[in-house]
C-alpha positions in Angstrom: 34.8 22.5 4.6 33.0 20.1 1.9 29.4 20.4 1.5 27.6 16.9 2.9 26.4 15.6 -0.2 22.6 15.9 -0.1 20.8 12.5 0.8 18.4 10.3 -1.8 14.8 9.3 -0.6 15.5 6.0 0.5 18.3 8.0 3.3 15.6 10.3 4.9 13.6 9.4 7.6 10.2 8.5 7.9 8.5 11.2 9.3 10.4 13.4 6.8 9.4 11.0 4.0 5.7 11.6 5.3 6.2 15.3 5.5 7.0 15.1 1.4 4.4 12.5 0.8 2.2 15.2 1.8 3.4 17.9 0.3 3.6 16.4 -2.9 -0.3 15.8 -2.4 -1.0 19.2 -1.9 0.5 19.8 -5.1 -1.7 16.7 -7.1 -4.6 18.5 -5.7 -4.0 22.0 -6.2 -2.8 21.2 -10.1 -5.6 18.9 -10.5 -7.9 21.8 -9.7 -6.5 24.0 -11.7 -6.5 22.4 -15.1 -9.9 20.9 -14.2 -11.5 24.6 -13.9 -8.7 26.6 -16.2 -7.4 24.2 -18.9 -4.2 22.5 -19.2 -2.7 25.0 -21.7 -3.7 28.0 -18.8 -2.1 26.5 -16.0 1.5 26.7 -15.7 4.2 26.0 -12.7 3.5 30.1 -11.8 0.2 29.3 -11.1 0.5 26.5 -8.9 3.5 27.5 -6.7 1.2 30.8 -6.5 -1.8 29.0 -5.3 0.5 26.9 -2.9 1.9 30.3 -1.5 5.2 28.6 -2.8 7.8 30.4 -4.7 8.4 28.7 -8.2 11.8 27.7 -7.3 10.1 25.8 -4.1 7.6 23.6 -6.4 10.5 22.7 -8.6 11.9 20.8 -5.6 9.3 18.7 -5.5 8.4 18.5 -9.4 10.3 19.7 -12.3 7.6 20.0 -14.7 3.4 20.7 -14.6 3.9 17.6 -17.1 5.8 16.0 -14.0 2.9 16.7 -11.6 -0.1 15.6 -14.3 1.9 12.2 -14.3 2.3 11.4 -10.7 -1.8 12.7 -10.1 -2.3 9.9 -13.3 -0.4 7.1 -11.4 -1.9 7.9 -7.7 -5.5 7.9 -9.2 -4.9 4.7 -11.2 -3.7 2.5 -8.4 -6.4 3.8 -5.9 -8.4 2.4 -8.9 -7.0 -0.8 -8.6 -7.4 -0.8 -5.0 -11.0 -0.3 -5.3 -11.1 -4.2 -6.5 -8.5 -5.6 -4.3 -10.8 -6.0 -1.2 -12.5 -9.3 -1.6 -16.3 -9.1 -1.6 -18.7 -9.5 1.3 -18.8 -13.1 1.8 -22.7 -15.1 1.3 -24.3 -11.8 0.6 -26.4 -10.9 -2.1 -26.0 -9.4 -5.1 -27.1 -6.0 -4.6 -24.8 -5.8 -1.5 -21.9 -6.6 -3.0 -22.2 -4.8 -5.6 -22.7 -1.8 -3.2 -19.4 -2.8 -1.3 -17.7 -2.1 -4.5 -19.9 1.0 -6.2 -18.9 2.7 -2.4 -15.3 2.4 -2.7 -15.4 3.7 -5.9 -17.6 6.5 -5.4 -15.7 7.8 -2.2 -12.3 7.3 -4.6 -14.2 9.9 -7.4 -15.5 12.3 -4.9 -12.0 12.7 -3.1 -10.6 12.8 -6.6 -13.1 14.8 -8.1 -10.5 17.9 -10.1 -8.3 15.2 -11.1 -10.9 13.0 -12.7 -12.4 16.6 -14.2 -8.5 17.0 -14.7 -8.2 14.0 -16.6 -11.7 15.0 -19.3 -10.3 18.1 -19.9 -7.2 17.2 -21.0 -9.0 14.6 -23.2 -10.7 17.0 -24.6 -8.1 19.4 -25.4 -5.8 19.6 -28.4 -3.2 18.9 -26.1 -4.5 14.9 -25.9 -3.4 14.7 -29.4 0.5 14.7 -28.5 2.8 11.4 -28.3 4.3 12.3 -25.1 1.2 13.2 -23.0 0.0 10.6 -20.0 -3.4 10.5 -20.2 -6.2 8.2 -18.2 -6.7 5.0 -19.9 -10.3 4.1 -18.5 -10.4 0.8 -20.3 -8.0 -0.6 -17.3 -11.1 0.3 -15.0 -13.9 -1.2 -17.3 -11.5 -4.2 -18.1 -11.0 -4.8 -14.3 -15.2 -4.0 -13.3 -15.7 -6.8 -16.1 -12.8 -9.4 -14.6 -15.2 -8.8 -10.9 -18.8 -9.4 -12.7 -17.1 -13.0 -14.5 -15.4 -13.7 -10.8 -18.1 -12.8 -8.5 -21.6 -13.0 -10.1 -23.5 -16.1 -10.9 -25.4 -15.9 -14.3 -28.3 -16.8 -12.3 -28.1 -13.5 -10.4 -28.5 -11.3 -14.0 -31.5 -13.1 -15.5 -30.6 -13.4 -19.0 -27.6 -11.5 -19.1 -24.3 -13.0 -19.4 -21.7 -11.5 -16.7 -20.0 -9.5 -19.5 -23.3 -7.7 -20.7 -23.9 -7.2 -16.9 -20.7 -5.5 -16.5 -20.7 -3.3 -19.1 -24.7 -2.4 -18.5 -23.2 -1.4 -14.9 -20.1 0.6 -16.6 -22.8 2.6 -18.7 -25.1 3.4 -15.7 -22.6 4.5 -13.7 -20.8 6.3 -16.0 -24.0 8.3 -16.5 -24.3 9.6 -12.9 -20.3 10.6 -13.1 -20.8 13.0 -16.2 -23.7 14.5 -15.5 -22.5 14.6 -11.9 -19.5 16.9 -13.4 -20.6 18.5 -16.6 -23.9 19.9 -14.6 -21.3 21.1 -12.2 -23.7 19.0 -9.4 -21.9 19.9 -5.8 -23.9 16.6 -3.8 -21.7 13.6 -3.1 -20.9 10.5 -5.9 -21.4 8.5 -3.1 -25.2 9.3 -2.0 -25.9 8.3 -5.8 -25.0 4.6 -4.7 -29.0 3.4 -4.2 -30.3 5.4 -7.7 -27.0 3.4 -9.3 -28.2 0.3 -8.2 -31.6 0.9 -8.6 -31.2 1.6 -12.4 -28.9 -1.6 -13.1 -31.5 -4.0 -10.8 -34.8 -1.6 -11.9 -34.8 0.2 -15.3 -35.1 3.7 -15.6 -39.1 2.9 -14.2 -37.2 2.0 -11.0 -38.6 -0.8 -8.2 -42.0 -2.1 -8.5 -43.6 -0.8 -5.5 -47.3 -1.9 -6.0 -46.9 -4.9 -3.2 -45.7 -2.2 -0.6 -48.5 0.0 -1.3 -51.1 -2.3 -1.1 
Protein backbone atom coordinates (compact mmCIF):
# COMPACT_ATOMS: atom_id res chain seq x y z
CA UNK A 1 0.00 0.00 0.00
CA UNK A 2 1.42 3.70 -0.89
CA UNK A 3 2.47 5.84 1.82
CA UNK A 4 -0.21 9.09 2.12
CA UNK A 5 2.00 11.68 1.12
CA UNK A 6 2.65 13.77 4.22
CA UNK A 7 0.42 17.15 4.36
CA UNK A 8 2.01 20.98 3.98
CA UNK A 9 1.06 23.55 6.78
CA UNK A 10 -1.68 25.17 5.16
CA UNK A 11 -3.52 21.17 5.18
CA UNK A 12 -3.28 20.66 8.96
CA UNK A 13 -5.73 21.75 11.18
CA UNK A 14 -5.94 24.45 13.50
CA UNK A 15 -5.44 23.07 16.72
CA UNK A 16 -2.59 21.04 15.31
CA UNK A 17 -1.20 24.29 13.67
CA UNK A 18 -1.40 25.76 17.36
CA UNK A 19 0.07 22.76 18.88
CA UNK A 20 3.39 23.56 16.44
CA UNK A 21 3.04 27.30 16.94
CA UNK A 22 3.82 26.44 20.33
CA UNK A 23 6.28 24.19 20.11
CA UNK A 24 8.29 26.17 17.85
CA UNK A 25 8.16 28.79 20.82
CA UNK A 26 9.51 26.68 23.13
CA UNK A 27 12.32 26.28 20.95
CA UNK A 28 12.84 30.50 20.26
CA UNK A 29 12.93 30.54 23.98
CA UNK A 30 15.09 27.83 25.01
CA UNK A 31 17.75 28.84 22.07
CA UNK A 32 17.48 32.39 22.94
CA UNK A 33 18.53 31.48 26.46
CA UNK A 34 21.15 29.57 25.61
CA UNK A 35 23.21 31.76 23.35
CA UNK A 36 22.21 34.71 25.63
CA UNK A 37 24.06 32.90 28.78
CA UNK A 38 26.64 30.44 26.60
CA UNK A 39 27.49 32.18 23.33
CA UNK A 40 26.47 31.59 19.93
CA UNK A 41 29.53 29.55 18.95
CA UNK A 42 28.78 27.11 22.35
CA UNK A 43 25.36 26.35 21.57
CA UNK A 44 24.62 23.86 19.11
CA UNK A 45 21.31 21.75 17.93
CA UNK A 46 22.69 18.98 20.83
CA UNK A 47 22.22 21.41 23.27
CA UNK A 48 18.87 22.59 22.63
CA UNK A 49 17.03 19.31 21.73
CA UNK A 50 18.88 18.34 25.11
CA UNK A 51 17.42 21.08 27.05
CA UNK A 52 13.92 20.44 25.29
CA UNK A 53 14.23 16.69 26.49
CA UNK A 54 13.99 16.29 22.64
CA UNK A 55 16.13 13.98 20.66
CA UNK A 56 18.07 15.86 17.86
CA UNK A 57 16.34 14.15 15.20
CA UNK A 58 12.88 15.62 16.91
CA UNK A 59 14.24 19.55 16.81
CA UNK A 60 15.17 19.00 13.20
CA UNK A 61 11.44 18.56 12.53
CA UNK A 62 10.78 21.66 13.48
CA UNK A 63 14.14 23.59 12.47
CA UNK A 64 16.84 22.45 10.35
CA UNK A 65 19.56 24.59 11.56
CA UNK A 66 20.43 26.65 15.19
CA UNK A 67 20.99 29.36 12.20
CA UNK A 68 17.25 28.44 11.31
CA UNK A 69 15.94 28.98 14.86
CA UNK A 70 18.25 32.46 15.51
CA UNK A 71 16.18 33.71 12.35
CA UNK A 72 12.64 32.92 13.14
CA UNK A 73 13.45 34.40 17.19
CA UNK A 74 14.84 37.62 14.89
CA UNK A 75 11.58 37.90 12.84
CA UNK A 76 9.02 37.16 15.96
CA UNK A 77 10.91 39.87 18.08
CA UNK A 78 10.84 42.41 15.26
CA UNK A 79 7.20 42.30 14.41
CA UNK A 80 6.19 42.34 18.12
CA UNK A 81 8.39 45.51 17.80
CA UNK A 82 6.26 46.87 15.25
CA UNK A 83 3.29 46.00 17.08
CA UNK A 84 4.30 47.95 19.94
CA UNK A 85 3.44 51.24 17.70
CA UNK A 86 0.44 49.93 15.96
CA UNK A 87 -2.00 50.75 18.82
CA UNK A 88 -3.09 54.28 18.35
CA UNK A 89 -2.37 56.49 21.35
CA UNK A 90 -4.68 57.41 24.21
CA UNK A 91 -6.86 59.96 22.77
CA UNK A 92 -6.80 63.94 24.57
CA UNK A 93 -4.33 62.74 27.18
CA UNK A 94 -1.22 64.25 28.02
CA UNK A 95 1.99 63.78 27.20
CA UNK A 96 3.42 61.86 29.86
CA UNK A 97 0.48 59.41 29.52
CA UNK A 98 0.93 58.54 26.26
CA UNK A 99 4.08 58.26 26.25
CA UNK A 100 3.67 55.72 29.09
CA UNK A 101 0.96 53.84 26.92
CA UNK A 102 3.84 53.18 24.61
CA UNK A 103 7.12 52.86 27.01
CA UNK A 104 4.63 49.86 28.72
CA UNK A 105 4.17 47.89 25.67
CA UNK A 106 7.54 48.01 24.97
CA UNK A 107 8.81 47.15 28.30
CA UNK A 108 6.39 44.15 28.83
CA UNK A 109 7.72 43.09 25.00
CA UNK A 110 11.68 43.22 26.44
CA UNK A 111 10.92 41.57 29.69
CA UNK A 112 9.03 38.49 27.96
CA UNK A 113 11.85 38.70 25.44
CA UNK A 114 14.56 39.26 27.73
CA UNK A 115 17.42 36.01 26.37
CA UNK A 116 16.50 36.87 22.97
CA UNK A 117 17.20 40.57 23.21
CA UNK A 118 20.51 39.32 25.44
CA UNK A 119 20.59 36.81 22.46
CA UNK A 120 20.60 39.36 19.95
CA UNK A 121 23.95 41.58 22.02
CA UNK A 122 25.80 38.75 22.18
CA UNK A 123 25.82 37.75 18.87
CA UNK A 124 26.68 41.44 18.06
CA UNK A 125 29.33 41.20 19.99
CA UNK A 126 30.82 38.15 18.80
CA UNK A 127 33.13 37.43 15.92
CA UNK A 128 30.37 35.61 14.50
CA UNK A 129 28.46 39.30 13.65
CA UNK A 130 31.16 39.76 11.24
CA UNK A 131 29.82 37.10 8.65
CA UNK A 132 27.56 37.94 5.34
CA UNK A 133 25.11 35.41 6.00
CA UNK A 134 24.24 36.03 9.67
CA UNK A 135 20.62 37.71 10.57
CA UNK A 136 21.21 39.99 13.15
CA UNK A 137 18.77 42.75 14.96
CA UNK A 138 18.72 45.93 13.11
CA UNK A 139 17.68 48.38 16.02
CA UNK A 140 17.61 51.35 13.77
CA UNK A 141 14.00 50.02 12.47
CA UNK A 142 12.99 50.52 16.24
CA UNK A 143 14.59 54.06 16.68
CA UNK A 144 13.43 54.98 13.07
CA UNK A 145 9.77 53.96 13.96
CA UNK A 146 9.96 55.65 18.02
CA UNK A 147 11.04 58.87 15.92
CA UNK A 148 8.09 58.51 13.06
CA UNK A 149 5.59 58.41 16.67
CA UNK A 150 7.40 61.64 18.38
CA UNK A 151 6.88 63.70 14.61
CA UNK A 152 3.07 62.05 14.51
CA UNK A 153 2.00 62.40 18.07
CA UNK A 154 3.82 65.21 19.88
CA UNK A 155 3.24 68.83 19.56
CA UNK A 156 6.57 70.97 19.66
CA UNK A 157 4.82 72.77 22.28
CA UNK A 158 4.83 69.63 24.55
CA UNK A 159 9.10 69.41 24.40
CA UNK A 160 9.96 73.07 25.19
CA UNK A 161 12.66 73.77 22.90
CA UNK A 162 13.20 70.58 21.52
CA UNK A 163 12.15 69.73 18.11
CA UNK A 164 10.18 66.21 17.91
CA UNK A 165 13.30 64.48 16.47
CA UNK A 166 15.73 65.67 19.28
CA UNK A 167 12.79 64.53 21.64
CA UNK A 168 12.80 61.18 20.19
CA UNK A 169 16.18 60.32 20.13
CA UNK A 170 16.74 62.07 23.87
CA UNK A 171 13.92 59.26 24.70
CA UNK A 172 15.86 56.48 22.61
CA UNK A 173 19.11 57.28 24.77
CA UNK A 174 17.33 57.20 28.17
CA UNK A 175 15.73 54.26 27.63
CA UNK A 176 18.28 52.54 26.23
CA UNK A 177 20.18 53.25 29.40
CA UNK A 178 17.83 51.45 31.71
CA UNK A 179 17.90 48.23 29.07
CA UNK A 180 21.80 47.86 29.32
CA UNK A 181 22.37 48.32 32.61
CA UNK A 182 19.14 46.35 33.21
CA UNK A 183 21.08 43.37 31.42
CA UNK A 184 24.84 43.85 31.63
CA UNK A 185 24.34 44.33 35.72
CA UNK A 186 22.40 41.07 35.32
CA UNK A 187 19.40 43.26 37.32
CA UNK A 188 16.49 40.36 37.91
CA UNK A 189 13.44 43.30 38.68
CA UNK A 190 11.01 43.96 35.78
CA UNK A 191 11.79 46.56 32.54
CA UNK A 192 8.45 47.42 33.09
CA UNK A 193 8.51 48.86 36.88
CA UNK A 194 11.35 51.15 35.36
CA UNK A 195 8.39 52.96 33.29
CA UNK A 196 8.04 56.19 36.00
CA UNK A 197 12.19 56.59 36.49
CA UNK A 198 12.14 56.47 32.39
CA UNK A 199 9.80 59.14 32.18
CA UNK A 200 10.97 60.89 34.97
CA UNK A 201 14.52 61.33 33.41
CA UNK A 202 13.20 62.37 29.76
CA UNK A 203 10.41 65.10 31.56
CA UNK A 204 13.07 65.75 34.74
CA UNK A 205 16.82 65.44 34.26
CA UNK A 206 18.88 63.25 36.06
CA UNK A 207 17.94 65.89 39.32
CA UNK A 208 14.46 64.33 38.73
CA UNK A 209 10.91 66.37 39.66
CA UNK A 210 11.07 69.51 41.51
CA UNK A 211 9.33 68.68 44.61
CA UNK A 212 9.86 71.88 46.73
CA UNK A 213 5.94 72.99 46.15
CA UNK A 214 4.84 69.53 47.61
CA UNK A 215 6.94 69.87 50.53
CA UNK A 216 6.05 73.11 51.52
Amino acid sequence: MAKKSAKSPDQLPEYRKRAIERVREDIMTVAARLLATSGHRAVSMQDIAAELGFTPSALYVYFDSKQAIFTELLQTVEAELRQVFEEPAPAGADLRTRLRALLERQLELTDRRRYAFMAFVELKASCDSGRSDEARFDETAYFRSLVEWFRAEVNPAEVGELSPDDAAWLFIGICNGFFMRWMFEAQTGRMADQADAILDRFFYGVSGPDRREGSK
